[in-house]
C-alpha positions as CSV (number, residue, x, y, z in Angstrom):
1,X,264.2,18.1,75.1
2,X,267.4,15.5,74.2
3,X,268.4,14.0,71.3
4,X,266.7,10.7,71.9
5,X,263.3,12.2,72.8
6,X,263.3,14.5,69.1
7,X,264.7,10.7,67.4
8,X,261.5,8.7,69.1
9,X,259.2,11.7,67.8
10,X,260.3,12.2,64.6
11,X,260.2,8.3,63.8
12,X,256.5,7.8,65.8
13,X,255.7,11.5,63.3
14,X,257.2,9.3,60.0
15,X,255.3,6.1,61.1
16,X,252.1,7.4,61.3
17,X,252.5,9.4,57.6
18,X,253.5,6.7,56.1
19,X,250.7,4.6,57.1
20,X,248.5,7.3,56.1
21,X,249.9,6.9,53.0
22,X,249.4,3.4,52.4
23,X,245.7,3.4,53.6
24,X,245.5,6.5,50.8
25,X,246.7,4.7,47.9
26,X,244.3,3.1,45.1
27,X,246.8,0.0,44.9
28,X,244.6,-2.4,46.6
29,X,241.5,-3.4,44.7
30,X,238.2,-1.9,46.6
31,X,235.4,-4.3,47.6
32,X,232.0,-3.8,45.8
33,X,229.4,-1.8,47.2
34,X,227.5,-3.9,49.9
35,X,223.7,-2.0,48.7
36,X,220.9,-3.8,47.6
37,X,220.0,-1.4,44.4
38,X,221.1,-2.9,40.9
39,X,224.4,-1.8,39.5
40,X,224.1,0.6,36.7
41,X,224.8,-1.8,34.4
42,X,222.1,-4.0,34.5
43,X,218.9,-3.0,32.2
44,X,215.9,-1.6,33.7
45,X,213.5,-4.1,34.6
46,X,210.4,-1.9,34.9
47,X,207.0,-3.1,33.0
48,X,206.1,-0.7,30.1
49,X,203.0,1.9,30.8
50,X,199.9,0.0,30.0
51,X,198.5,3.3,28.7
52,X,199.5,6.2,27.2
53,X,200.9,8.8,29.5
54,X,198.2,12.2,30.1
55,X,200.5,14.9,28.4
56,X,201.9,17.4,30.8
57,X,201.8,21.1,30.5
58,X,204.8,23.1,29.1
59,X,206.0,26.0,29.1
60,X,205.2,26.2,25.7
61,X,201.2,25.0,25.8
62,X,198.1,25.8,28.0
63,X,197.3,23.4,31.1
64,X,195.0,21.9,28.6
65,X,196.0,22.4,25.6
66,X,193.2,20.4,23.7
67,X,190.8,22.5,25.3
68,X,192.7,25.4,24.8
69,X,192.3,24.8,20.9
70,X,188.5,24.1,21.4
71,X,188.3,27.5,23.0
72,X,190.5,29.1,20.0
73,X,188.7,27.9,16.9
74,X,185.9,29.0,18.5
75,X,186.1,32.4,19.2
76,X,187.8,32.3,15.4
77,X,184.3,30.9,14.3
78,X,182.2,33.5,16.1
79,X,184.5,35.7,15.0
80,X,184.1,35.7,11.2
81,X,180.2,34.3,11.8
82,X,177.8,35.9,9.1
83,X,175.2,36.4,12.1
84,X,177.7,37.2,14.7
85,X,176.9,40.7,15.9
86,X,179.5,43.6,16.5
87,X,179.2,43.2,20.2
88,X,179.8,39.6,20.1
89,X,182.9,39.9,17.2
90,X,184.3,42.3,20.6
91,X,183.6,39.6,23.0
92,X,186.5,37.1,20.9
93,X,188.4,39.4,20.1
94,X,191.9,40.9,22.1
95,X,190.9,44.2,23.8
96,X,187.9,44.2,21.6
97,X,186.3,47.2,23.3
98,X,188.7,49.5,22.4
99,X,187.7,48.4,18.5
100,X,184.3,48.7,18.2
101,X,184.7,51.6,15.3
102,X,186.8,48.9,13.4
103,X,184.9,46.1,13.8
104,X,181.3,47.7,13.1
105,X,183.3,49.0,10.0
106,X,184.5,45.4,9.2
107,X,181.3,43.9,9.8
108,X,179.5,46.3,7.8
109,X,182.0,47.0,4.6
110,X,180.9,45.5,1.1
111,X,183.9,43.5,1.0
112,X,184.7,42.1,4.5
113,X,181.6,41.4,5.8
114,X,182.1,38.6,3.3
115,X,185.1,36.8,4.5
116,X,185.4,33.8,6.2
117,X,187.6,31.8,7.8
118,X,188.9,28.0,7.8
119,X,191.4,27.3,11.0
120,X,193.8,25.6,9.6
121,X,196.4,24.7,12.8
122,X,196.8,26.2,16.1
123,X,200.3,26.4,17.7
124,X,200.5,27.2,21.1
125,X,204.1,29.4,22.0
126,X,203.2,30.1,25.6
127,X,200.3,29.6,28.2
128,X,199.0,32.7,26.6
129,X,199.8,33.4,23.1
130,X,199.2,31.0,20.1
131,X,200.0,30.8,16.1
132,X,196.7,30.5,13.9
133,X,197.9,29.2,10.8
134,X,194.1,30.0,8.5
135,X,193.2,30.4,5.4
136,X,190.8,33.2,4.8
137,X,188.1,33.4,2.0
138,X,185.7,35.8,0.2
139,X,182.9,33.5,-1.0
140,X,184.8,30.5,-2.3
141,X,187.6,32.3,-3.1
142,X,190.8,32.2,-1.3
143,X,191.8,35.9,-0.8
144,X,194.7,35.4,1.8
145,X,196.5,35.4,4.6
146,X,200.1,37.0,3.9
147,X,201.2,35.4,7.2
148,X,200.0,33.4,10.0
149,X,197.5,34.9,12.5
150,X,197.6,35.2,16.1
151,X,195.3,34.1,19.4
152,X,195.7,35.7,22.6
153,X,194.5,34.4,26.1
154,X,192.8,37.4,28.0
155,X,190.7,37.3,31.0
156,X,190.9,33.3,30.5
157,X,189.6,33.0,27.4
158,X,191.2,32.6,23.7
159,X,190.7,35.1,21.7
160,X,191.8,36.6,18.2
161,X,194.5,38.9,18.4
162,X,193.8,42.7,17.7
163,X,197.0,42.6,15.4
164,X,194.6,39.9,13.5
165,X,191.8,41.9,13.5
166,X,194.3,45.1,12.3
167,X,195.4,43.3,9.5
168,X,191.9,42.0,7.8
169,X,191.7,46.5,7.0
170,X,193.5,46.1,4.0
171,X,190.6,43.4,2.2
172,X,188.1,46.3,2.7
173,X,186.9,49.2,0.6
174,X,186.9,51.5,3.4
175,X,187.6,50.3,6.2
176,X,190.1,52.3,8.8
177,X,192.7,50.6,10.8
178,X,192.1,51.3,14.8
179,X,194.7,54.1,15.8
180,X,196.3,51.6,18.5
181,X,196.6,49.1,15.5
């Protein structure tokens, strides 16, 4: 290859990177985008819901969590019912079966057989557990709760929690905490 052909190559190799480079640069002012949509800018121009949005589920809440509530106060109700029997406090109650001893000795104790119950709020910390906050009463009497209480959704239904249930021992005269409690 002679000297002229490397000259004409290297100039046509320079000419074409340096109008690379130019085309590259950000000196020249770019046009605006040719689209349709509104720049970012400009305020939405969307028309306000004309009714409240349905709330969605959380991770946090039941699917429905309104129902959900229904279903808790419910079984808190039946629960700590004067005429609810044994087999029925088991029903609403976590794992209730495996309780029976504690809750025939609940229902039938001089002192708890007494209590009763006033939901006072119902927070929902997952799809399946939820914070009772109650007040619990012997007669007209407020006689506790130390803390809040708990609901637990088993076999899809809302029910009190057995570490509830555990905790109500201590207003009794003789009544014996479950071993699992």
């Amino acid at each position: 290859m002679g000297p002229l052909r490397r000259s004409l190559r290297a100039a046509i190799t320079a000419a074409a990177l340096f109008s690379l480079t130019v085309s590259c640069t950000d000196d020249e002012p770019q046009s605006p985008p040719t689209t349709d949509s509104p720049s970012s800018n400009t305020p939405s121009r969307s028309l306000p819901p004309t009714t409240s949005p349905t709330p969605t589920p959380t991770a946090s809440a039941p699917e429905d969590p309104a129902e959900a509530e229904k279903q808790v106060r419910d079984a808190w109700a039946r629960f700590f019912g004067p005429e609810t029997s044994v087999e029925d406090k088991a029903d609403v109650m976590e794992s209730g079966d495996e309780y029976q001893l504690m809750i025939d000795a609940l229902a039938n104790d001089p002192k708890t057989h007494v209590l009763r119950v006033r939901v006072d709020s119902v927070t929902f910390t997952s799809d399946l557990h939820a914070r009772i906050g109650y007040t619990l009463f012997s007669g007209d009497r407020k006689v506790g709760p130390d803390g809040p209480g708990a609901s637990v959704r088993q076999d899809d239904t809302w029910k009190v929690s057995a570490k509830t249930v555990c905790s109500l021992t201590k207003y009794g005269k003789d009544v014996p905490q479950a071993p699992i409690c």
